[in-house]
C-alpha positions as CSV (number, residue, x, y, z in Angstrom):
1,X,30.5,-3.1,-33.7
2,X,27.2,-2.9,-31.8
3,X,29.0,-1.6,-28.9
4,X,29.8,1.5,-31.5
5,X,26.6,2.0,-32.9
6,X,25.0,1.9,-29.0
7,X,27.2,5.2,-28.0
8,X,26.5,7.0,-31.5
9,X,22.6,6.2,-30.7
10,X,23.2,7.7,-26.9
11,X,25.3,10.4,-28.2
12,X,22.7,11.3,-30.8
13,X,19.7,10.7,-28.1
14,X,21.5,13.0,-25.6
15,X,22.9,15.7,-27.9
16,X,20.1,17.7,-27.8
17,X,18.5,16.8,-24.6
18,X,15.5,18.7,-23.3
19,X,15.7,16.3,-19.8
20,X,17.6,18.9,-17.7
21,X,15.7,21.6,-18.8
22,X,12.1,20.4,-17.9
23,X,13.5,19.0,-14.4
24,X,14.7,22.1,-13.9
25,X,11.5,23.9,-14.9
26,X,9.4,21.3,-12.7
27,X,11.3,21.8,-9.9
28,X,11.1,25.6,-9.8
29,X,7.7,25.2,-9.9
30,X,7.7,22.5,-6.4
31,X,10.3,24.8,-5.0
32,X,8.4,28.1,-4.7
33,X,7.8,29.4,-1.4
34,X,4.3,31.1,-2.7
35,X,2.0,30.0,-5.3
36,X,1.8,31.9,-8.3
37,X,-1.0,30.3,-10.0
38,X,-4.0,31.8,-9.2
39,X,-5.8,28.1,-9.5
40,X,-3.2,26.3,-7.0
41,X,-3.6,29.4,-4.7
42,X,-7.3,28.8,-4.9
43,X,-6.7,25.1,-4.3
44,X,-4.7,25.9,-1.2
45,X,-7.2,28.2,0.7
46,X,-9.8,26.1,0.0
47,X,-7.9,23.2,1.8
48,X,-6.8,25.5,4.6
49,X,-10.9,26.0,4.9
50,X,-11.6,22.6,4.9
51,X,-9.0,21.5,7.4
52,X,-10.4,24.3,9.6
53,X,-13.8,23.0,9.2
54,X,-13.1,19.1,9.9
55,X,-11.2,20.0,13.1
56,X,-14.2,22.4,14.5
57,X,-16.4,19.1,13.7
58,X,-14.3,16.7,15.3
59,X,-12.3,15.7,12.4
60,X,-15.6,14.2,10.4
61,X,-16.9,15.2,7.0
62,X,-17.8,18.6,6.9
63,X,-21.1,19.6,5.5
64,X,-23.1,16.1,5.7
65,X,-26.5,15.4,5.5
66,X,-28.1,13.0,8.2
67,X,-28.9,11.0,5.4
68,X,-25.6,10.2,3.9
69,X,-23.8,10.6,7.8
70,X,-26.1,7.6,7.4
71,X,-24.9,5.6,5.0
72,X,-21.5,6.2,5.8
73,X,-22.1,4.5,9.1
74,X,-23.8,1.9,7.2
75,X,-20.9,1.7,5.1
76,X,-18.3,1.8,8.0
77,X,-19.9,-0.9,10.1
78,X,-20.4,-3.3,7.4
79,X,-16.9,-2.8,6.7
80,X,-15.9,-3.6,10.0
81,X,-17.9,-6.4,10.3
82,X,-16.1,-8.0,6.9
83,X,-12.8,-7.7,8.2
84,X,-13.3,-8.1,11.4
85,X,-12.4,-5.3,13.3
86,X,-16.0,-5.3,15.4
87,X,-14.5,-7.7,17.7
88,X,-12.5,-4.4,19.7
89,X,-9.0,-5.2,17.6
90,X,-7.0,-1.7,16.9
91,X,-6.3,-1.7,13.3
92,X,-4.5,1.2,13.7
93,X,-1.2,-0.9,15.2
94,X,0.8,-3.2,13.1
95,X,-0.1,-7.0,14.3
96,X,2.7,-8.1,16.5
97,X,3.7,-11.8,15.8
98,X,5.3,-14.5,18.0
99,X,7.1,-17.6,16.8
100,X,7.7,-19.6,19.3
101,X,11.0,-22.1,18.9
102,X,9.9,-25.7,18.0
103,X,10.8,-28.5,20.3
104,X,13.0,-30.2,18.5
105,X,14.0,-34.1,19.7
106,X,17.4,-34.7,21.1
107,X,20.0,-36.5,18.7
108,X,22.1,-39.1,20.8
109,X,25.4,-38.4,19.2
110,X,27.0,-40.5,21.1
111,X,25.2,-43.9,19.3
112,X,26.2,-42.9,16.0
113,X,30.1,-43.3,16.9
């Protein structure tokens, strides 16, 4: 009986589905070659300018004051020094780990015969 009543309710819950037609629509959207909103086109040469920015001042925030460039070092260095990573470690590499095998004491096998 419940088993029934479980497909009606899919049945009923799928019938009229609106599911395929909004993926569809979403995916047209992430699909096109060229923006067509005027906003996301905005977005993206904005980005575009940023990125060009950064790279002609060596990849750091672009437009900074010496007053927050600052604080940011502040910021930066007392993070380091929480963590750790003033001592020269690259935290940029995943920590390699060694387990060395455990000397283990030989069992006289033949005693227990």
């Amino acid at each position: 009986m419940n088993t029934s009543k479980l497909v009606v309710a899919a049945q009923r819950t799928f019938k009229n589905s609106t599911i395929p037609y909004r993926n569809f629509g979403f995916c047209s959207v992430l699909m096109a070659k060229t923006p067509t909103d005027p906003i996301q086109k905005l977005f993206l040469e904005k980005l575009k300018e940023y990125a060009k920015l950064s790279s002609a001042q060596g990849n750091k925030l672009v437009d900074i004051s010496p007053e927050k460039q600052k604080e940011y070092d502040e910021s930066l260095n007392n993070l380091k020094k929480q963590y750790g990573a003033d001592k020269g470690d690259d935290f940029t590499k995943f920590p390699t780990f060694s387990f060395p095998e455990p000397k283990l004491d030989p069992i006289n096998m033949e005693e227990r015969s």
